[in-house]
N, C-alpha and C positions, 0 to 999 in steps of 0.2 A: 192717112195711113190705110193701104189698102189689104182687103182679108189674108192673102198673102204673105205680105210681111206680118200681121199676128200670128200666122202659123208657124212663121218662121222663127220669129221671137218666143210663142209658147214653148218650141221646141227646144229650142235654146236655153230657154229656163231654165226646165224640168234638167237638161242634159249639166247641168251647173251643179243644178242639186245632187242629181247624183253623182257628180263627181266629187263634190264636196263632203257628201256626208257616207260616199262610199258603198249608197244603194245597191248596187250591183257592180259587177265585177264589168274590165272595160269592154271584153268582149261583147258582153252583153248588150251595152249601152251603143257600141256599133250599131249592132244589126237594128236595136234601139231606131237610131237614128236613119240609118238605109229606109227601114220599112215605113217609119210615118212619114219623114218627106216623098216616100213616093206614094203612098196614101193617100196622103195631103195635096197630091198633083203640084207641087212646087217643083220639082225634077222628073225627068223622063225613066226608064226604065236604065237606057244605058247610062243614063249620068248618076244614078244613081249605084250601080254597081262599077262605078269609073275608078273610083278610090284604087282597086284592086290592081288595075295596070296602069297607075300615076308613075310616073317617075322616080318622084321621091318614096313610094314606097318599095319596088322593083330594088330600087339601089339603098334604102335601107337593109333591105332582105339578104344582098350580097353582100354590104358591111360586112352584118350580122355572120354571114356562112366565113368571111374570110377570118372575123374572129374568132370562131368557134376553129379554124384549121389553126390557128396561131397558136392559142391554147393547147390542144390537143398534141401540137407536134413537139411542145416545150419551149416555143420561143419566147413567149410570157415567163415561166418557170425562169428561163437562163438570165432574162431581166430584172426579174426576182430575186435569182439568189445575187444578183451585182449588186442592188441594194443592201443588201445583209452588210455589206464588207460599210456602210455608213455609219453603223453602231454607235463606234468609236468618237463619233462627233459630237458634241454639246449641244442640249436639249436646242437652243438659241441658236445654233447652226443647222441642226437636223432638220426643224420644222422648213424654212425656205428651202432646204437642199430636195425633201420629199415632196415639196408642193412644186419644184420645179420642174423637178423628175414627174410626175402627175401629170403638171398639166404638158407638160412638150408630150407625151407619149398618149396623152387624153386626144389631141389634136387631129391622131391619124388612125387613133383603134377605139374604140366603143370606149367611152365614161363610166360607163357600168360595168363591163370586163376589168378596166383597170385598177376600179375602184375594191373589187372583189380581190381582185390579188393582193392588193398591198392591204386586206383587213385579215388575212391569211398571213403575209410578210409579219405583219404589228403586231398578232395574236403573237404568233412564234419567237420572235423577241423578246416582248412582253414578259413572255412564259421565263424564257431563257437569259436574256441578260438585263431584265428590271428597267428596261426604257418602256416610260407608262403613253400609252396605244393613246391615250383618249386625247394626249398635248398634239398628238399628230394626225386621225382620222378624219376629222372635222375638217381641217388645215388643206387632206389630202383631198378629200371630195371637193369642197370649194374650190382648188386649184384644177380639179379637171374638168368641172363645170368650164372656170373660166378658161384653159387650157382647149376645150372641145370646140370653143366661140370662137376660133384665131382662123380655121379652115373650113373650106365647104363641106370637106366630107368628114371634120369633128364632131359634129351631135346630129340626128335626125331633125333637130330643128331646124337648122341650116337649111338643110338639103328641101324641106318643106316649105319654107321661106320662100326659095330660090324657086320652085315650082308653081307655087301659087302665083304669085309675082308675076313669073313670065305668062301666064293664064291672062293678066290682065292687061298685056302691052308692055310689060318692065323688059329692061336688058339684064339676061340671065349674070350671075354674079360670075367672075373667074376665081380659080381655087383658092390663091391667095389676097384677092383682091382686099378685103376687108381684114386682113392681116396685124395690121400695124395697129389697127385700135383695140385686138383681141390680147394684141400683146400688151399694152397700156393697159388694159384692164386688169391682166393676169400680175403685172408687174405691182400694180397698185395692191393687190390681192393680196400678195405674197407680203409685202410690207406692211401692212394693214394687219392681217392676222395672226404673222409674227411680233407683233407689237403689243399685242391684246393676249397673243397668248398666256400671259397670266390668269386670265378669267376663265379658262377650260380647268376642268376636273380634273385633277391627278391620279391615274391608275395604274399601281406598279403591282410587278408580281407578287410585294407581302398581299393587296386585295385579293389575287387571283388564287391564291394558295387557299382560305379563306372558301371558298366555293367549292372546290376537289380535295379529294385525299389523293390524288394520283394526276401529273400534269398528263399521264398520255395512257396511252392505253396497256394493259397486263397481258403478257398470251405466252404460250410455252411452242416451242417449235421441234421436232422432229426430224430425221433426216429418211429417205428410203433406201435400198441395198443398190440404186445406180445414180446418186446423186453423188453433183459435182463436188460438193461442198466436205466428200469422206476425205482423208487422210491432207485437209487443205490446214495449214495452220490462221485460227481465227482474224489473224491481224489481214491476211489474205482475202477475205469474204468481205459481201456487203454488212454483215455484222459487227465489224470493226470498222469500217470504212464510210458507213451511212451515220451520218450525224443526227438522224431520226429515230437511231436503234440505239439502248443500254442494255447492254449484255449483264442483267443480273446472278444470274444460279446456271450451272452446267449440275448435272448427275448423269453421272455415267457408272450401269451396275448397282443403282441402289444406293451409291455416294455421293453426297453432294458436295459441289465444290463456290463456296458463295463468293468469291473473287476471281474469278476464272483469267488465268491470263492471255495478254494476246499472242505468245508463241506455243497455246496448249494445240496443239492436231487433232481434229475433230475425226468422230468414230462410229460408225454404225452401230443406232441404238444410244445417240447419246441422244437428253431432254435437255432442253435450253429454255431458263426462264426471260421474256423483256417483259422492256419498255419502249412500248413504240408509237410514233405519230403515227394519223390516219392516213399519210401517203406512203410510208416505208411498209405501214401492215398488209398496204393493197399487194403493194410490191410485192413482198415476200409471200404473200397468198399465192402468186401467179408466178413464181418462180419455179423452175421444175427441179425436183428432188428436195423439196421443202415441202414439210405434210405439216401443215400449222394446227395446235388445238386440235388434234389427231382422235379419229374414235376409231373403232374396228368393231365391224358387226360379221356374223359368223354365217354364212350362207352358203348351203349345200359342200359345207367342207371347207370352203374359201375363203380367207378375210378382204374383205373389202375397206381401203382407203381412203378419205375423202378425198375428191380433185375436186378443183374448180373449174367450173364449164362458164365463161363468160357472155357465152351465147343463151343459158340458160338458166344461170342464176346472176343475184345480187347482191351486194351488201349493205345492211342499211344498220341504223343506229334507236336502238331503244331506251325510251325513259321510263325508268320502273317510278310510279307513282301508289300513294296508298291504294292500298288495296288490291295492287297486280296479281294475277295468277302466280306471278313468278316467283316470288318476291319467298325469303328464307328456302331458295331452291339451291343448289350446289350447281357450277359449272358440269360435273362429273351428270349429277342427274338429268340434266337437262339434255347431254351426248344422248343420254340415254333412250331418253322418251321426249323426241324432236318436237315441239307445238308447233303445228301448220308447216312443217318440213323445214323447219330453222335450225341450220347447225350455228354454237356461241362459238365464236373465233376468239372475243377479248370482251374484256371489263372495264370499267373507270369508274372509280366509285366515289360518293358523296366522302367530306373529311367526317369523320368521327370516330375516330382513334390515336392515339400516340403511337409514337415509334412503327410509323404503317411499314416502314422500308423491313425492317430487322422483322417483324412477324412474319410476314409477304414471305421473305428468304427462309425461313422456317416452315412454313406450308407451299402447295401449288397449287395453282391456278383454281384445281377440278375440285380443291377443298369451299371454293373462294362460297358465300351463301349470298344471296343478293340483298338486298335492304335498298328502303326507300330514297332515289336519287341518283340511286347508280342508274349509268347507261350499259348496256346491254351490245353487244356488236355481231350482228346473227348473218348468216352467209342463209341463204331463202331460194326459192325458183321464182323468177321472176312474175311465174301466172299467180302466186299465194301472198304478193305483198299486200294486195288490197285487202286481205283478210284480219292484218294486222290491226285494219283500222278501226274495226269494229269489236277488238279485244280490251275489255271495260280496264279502265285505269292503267293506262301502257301506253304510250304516247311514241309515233315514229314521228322523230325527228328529221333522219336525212337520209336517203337511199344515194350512196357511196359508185360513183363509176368507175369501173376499175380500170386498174393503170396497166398497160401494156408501154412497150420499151418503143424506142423510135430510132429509124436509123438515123445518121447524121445526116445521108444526102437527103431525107426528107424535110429534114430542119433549117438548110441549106433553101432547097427548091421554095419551102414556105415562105423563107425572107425575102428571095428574090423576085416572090409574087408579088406579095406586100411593095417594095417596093418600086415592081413595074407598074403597082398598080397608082400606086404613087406621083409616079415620072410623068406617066400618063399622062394623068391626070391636070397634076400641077402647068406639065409645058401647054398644054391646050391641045395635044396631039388628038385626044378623044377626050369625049365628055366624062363627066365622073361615071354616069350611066356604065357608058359603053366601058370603059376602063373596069368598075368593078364588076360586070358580066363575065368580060374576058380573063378576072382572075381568078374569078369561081369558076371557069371552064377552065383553066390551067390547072388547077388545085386538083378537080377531080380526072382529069385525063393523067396526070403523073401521081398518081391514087395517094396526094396529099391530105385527103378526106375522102370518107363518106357518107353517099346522102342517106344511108340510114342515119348515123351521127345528127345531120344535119336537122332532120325531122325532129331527133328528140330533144334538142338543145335548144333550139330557134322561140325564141320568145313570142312565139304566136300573138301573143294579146298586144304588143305592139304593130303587129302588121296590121291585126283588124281594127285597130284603132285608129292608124292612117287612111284605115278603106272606107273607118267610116266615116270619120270628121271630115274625108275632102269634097265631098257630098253637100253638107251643111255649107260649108264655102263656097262652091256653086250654087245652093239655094239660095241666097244671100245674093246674089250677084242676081239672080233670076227674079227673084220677087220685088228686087228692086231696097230689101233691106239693107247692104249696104250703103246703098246713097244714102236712105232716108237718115240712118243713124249719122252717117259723116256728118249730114247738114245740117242738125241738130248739134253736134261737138264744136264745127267751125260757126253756131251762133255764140256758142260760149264762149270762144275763143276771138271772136272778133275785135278786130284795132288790139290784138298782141300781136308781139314780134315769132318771126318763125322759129325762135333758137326756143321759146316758152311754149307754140304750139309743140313741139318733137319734144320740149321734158313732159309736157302733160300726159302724150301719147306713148312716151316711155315709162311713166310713173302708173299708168292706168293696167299697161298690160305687163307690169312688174307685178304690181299687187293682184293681178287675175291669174296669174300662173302661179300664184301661190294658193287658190284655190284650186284650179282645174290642173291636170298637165300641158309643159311647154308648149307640147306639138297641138294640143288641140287648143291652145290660145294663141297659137303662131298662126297656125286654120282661120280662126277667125279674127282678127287683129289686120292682118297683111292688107285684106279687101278693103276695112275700113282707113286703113295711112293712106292705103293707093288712093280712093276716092277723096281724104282731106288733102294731100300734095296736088291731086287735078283741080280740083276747086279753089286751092290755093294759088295755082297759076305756078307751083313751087316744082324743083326737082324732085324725082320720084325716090332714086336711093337713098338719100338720107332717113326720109322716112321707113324706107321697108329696114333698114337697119338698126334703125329704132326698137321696131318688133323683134329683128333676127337677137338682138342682144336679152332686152330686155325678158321675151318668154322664155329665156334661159335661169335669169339671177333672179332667179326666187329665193336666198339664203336666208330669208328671213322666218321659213320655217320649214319645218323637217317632211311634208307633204309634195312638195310643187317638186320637185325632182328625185328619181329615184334613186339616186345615190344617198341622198340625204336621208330618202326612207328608212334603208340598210342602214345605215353609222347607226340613226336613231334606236333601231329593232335590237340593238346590241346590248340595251342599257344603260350603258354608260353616261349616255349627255340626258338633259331633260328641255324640254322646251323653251324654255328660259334663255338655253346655249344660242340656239337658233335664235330667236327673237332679240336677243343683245347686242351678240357679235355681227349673226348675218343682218341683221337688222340697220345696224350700224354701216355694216362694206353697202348695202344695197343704197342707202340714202349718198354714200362716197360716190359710189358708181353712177349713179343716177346725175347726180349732180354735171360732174364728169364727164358723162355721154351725151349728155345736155349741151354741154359747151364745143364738146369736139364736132357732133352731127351738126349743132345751128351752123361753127365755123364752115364746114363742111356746105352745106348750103350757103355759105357767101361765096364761096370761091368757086359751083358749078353755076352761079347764076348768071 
C-alpha cells in the first residue's frame, strides 16, 4: 500500500466520521475534503475544484431551479389539493394509493420537494378530517425514495452514478433505461409496507388536539375606504370561499355579531375575527384593501396603516418559551411598543383552557396575553430577523415566504417546461444535461422564475457536497486506492458466483449509506464495482446498478436519506419504525436486486 492510498484512506475516515456523528455541517466537510486531498498532492489543483463543473452537479442544480419554479407557480399545490379529494378512501387503500402517487411524481421532480408537500397535504387532513399522518409518511418517503430510483433524473444519486461511471469507461445510462427494476422495487415497496402497516403508530386529530388549543392561527382583519371586499356579500370573498379561512366574529359599530352569515354585505370599518392556516394568512396579508391585525400610529396629523412591503419585510413564527420577554403581554401592547420592528399579525396558542371557541368570541385578539407555548406570528424587516436570535428564551421557528398570486399562463408555461424537459430527455434528443439547462433558460426568459428566488431556495449544501465528494473519487482512482481496495474484496469473494459478488457489493453499500449520505457513497462505491466487474472479466452495468440502487435504500434508518430525516424530525415515529419495517423492505430488496442484477449478468455475458 502505497503513502498515497493512506492519505486517501485517512481521509476517508475522518470524512465517515463526520458524517456519521454529524461533526460539522456538509458544507464544511466539502471544502474538508477539496483542501486536504490537494494538500496531500493526491489531486491537482483543477481536479480538485472539478466537482463544481461535473455534470451531475450542473444538472442537479437545474433540477433543483426547475423545482423551485414548480412550487412557486403552484403546480405542486394543484397536485396537492388533487390529493385531498383521496380522504375518502380506507386507511388500506390510502396508503398504496399515496405511495403511488409518491413515488410516480418522486421519479421526475426532487424526493425532497415531494416529500415536503405531502407532510403539509397529511398535517392538513390530519388536523381536518382524522386520517392519522404517521400510517402514511413513512409509507410516502419510502415510496419516493424507491419511486426517485425508476429515472436518471429521479434522485441526484443517479445522475451521480451515471457521471462517475462514464469517468471510468462505463456507457452512460439512457433515461429510462434501468426503468423496469425501479419499478419492481417500487411495486414490492408498496406491497411490503402496506402489509406491515399495522406496526406504524397511529396519530389522529384527538393526539393533535392534545398539543394546541387552536388548530390554526387567530387574527382579526379589517377593510380600508377603497377595498374590493365593501358592500361584497361574504359568501362572494375569499373569506367564504377559502377552506383555510373560519369566519368567526363580525363587529360592526361596537356590535358583535358571533355567527355572521354568508349573505351579511361587508362595510367600511367592519372587524372580522378567524381562523386561519398559514397559507390563507399570507394570502390575505398581501391582498389589497385588507389591513390585517391593524394598528394606527399618529404622525404629524396622519395615520398611518400597516402595508406589507415584500421586498422588505417577513413573516416568520415565534415560540414563546419560559421566561420570554413577551410572555403575559397583550397582542394590543405589543402593536404598541414593536420589539426589534415586529408587527403580531396572529396567535396559536398552547391547549390550556376549556371552551377556547366561546371565550375567544367573547374577547379579541388585542385582548389575547401570551403564555408559555404559544407561537407568536410577527411581520419584521427582513435586515432585523437575525436579532431575534439572540432574544433569550424565544425560539424562531420558521420565516414564512410570502404568497403572491400567479397567473394561469405561468402555470401553463411551467408544465410545459417540465415536461419538454422531460421529452427531451427521455427520447435521447439531448442529454439530461443539456435538457435541464434549456429548461432553466426557458423558465427565466418567460419570467417563470426568478434568480433572486433561486439563490434563496437552492439547497447549497447539496451542491457543495457534490463538489466535494467527486474530488475523493478521483483521488481514488489517482492513488491507485480504488484498485488496491477492489482486490482485496475480490480476495474475499473468490470461487463465489457473480449473482453473491453483486449481493455483497450491494449489501456493503446499503449499510454505508445508512451511515454517510447516498451521493457520497455512490462517490465512492461506483469506482470500486467498476474495478471488481474489470478484474472480474464481468459486465460493467450490473454492477454500477448495484451501487445506483443500493446508495438510495437506506430505510433502515432515519439518517442515510433526507426525507427520512424530515418524517423522523416530526416526532411521530421513533427509531425502532426505521429499524423494523425499513429494516425488513431493505433485506426484501437486497435479496431481490441480488437475483435480478446476477440474472442480469447472465444474459449480457
Amino acid at each position: 500500500m502505497s503513502l498515497e492510498i493512506i492519505y486517501v484512506f485517512a481521509i476517508l475516515f475522518l470524512v465517515i466520521i463526520f458524517f456519521a456523528f454529524e461533526i460539522f455541517p456538509v458544507d464544511k466537510i466539502a471544502f474538508f475534503i477539496i483542501v486536504s486531498l490537494l494538500l496531500f498532492g493526491v489531486v491537482s489543483p483543477e481536479e480538485a475544484i472539478s466537482g463544481f463543473s461535473n455534470t451531475a452537479t450542473i444538472t442537479v442544480l437545474c433540477l433543483m431551479i426547475i423545482a423551485i419554479a414548480l412550487e412557486q407557480n403552484g403546480i405542486i399545490n394543484i397536485l396537492a389539493n388533487g390529493l385531498k379529494r383521496l380522504r375518502v378512501l380506507p386507511i388500506l387503500l390510502l396508503i398504496p394509493a399515496f405511495m403511488l402517487i409518491s413515488g410516480t411524481i418522486s421519479a421526475f421532480i426532487s424526493t425532497t420537494a415531494v416529500v415536503i408537500v405531502f407532510i403539509k397535504i397529511l398535517t392538513e387532513l390530519s388536523l381536518k378530517f382524522n386520517i392519522p399522518r404517521a400510517k402514511l409518511l413513512l409509507p410516502v418517503s419510502f415510496a419516493g425514495i424507491l419511486g426517485g430510483s425508476c429515472t436518471l433524473m429521479g434522485t441526484s444519486t443517479n445522475l451521480i452514478v451515471n457521471s462517475v461511471a462514464s469517468k471510468f469507461g462505463a456507457e452512460r445510462f439512457t433515461f429510462f433505461e434501468f426503468s423496469i427494476y425501479g419499478l419492481i422495487f417500487l411495486g414490492i415497496g408498496i406491497v411490503f409496507i402496506t402489509t406491515t402497516s399495522f406496526l406504524l403508530p397511529w396519530d389522529a386529530n384527538s393526539n393533535l388536539d392534545k398539543e394546541y388549543e387552536l388548530d390554526e392561527y387567530l387574527t382579526s382583519i379589517e377593510f380600508d375606504g377603497d377595498s374590493d371586499f365593501i358592500d361584497k356579500k361574504i359568501k362572494d370573498t375569499i373569506l367564504y370561499n377559502d377552506p383555510g379561512i373560519t369566519l368567526l366574529k363580525l363587529t360592526r359599530k361596537g356590535i358583535s355579531n358571533k355567527s355572521p352569515g354568508k349573505y351579511i354585505t361587508l362595510q367600511k370599518g367592519d372587524k372580522l375575527l378567524l381562523y386561519c392556516d398559514m397559507e390563507s394568512l399570507v394570502k390575505i396579508k398581501e391582498t389589497e384593501g385588507i389591513i390585517i391585525n391593524s394598528y394606527h400610529v399618529e404622525d404629524n396629523g396622519e395615520d398611518e396603516i400597516n402595508e406589507f412591503d415584500s421586498d422588505k419585510n417577513t413573516i416568520v413564527e415565534l415560540l414563546m418559551l419560559p421566561g420570554a420577554p413577551l410572555l403575559k403581554r397583550s397582542i394590543d401592547e405589543l402593536k404598541n411598543k414593536r420589539i426589534n420592528g415586529a408587527l403580531p399579525l396572529a396567535v396559536k396558542r398552547r391547549k390550556n383552557i376549556q371552551n377556547v371557541k366561546d371565550k375567544l368570541l367573547n374577547t379579541s385578539i388585542d385582548k389575547i396575553k401570551l403564555k408559555v407555548g404559544d407561537r407568536l406570528l410577527v411581520e419584521v424587516p427582513k435586515d432585523q430577523i437575525d436579532q431575534f436570535s439572540t432574544v433569550e428564551n424565544m425560539a424562531v421557528l420558521k420565516e414564512h415566504t410570502s404568497y403572491t398570486s400567479v397567473a394561469p399562463v405561468k402555470k401553463t408555461l411551467t408544465f410545459l417546461i417540465l415536461l419538454a424537459v422531460i421529452g427531451l430527455a427521455a427520447s435521447g434528443v439531448l442529454s439530461i444535461l443539456a435538457s435541464s439547462l434549456t429548461g432553466c433558460l426557458l423558465l427565466l426568459m418567460f419570467n417563470c422564475i426568478e434568480l433572486s428566488k433561486v439563490y434563496q431556495n437552492i439547497n447549497w449544501e447539496i451542491i457543495f457536497l457534490l463538489a466535494g465528494m467527486i474530488p475523493l473519487g478521483i483521488a481514488m482512482n489517482n492513488s491507485g486506492a480504488d484498485v488496491w481496495l477492489s482486490s482485496q474484496l475480490l480476495e474475499l469473494m473468490s470461487g463465489k458466483q457473480p449473482t453473491i459478488i453483486i449481493g455483497i457489493i450491494f449489501l456493503f453499500t446499503m449499510l454505508l449509506s445508512g451511515v454517510i449520505s447516498n451521493n457520497a457513497t455512490a462517490i465512492i462505491m461506483t469506482p470500486i464495482a467498476i474495478s471488481i466487474a474489470t478484474a472480474s472479466n464481468l459486465p460493467l452495468k450490473p454492477f454500477i446498478l448495484a451501487v445506483l440502487f443500493s446508495a438510495n435504500f437506506s430505510f433502515f434508518t432515519p439518517l442515510g436519506y433526507q426525507t427520512n430525516t424530515l418524517i423522523y424530525g416530526l416526532g411521530i415515529y421513533k427509531f425502532k419504525h426505521f429499524l423494523i419495517i425499513g429494516g425488513m423492505l431493505s433485506i426484501i430488496l437486497w435479496i431481490t436486486a441480488s437475483l435480478l442484477l446476477g440474472n442480469m449478468l447472465a444474459t449480457t455475458e
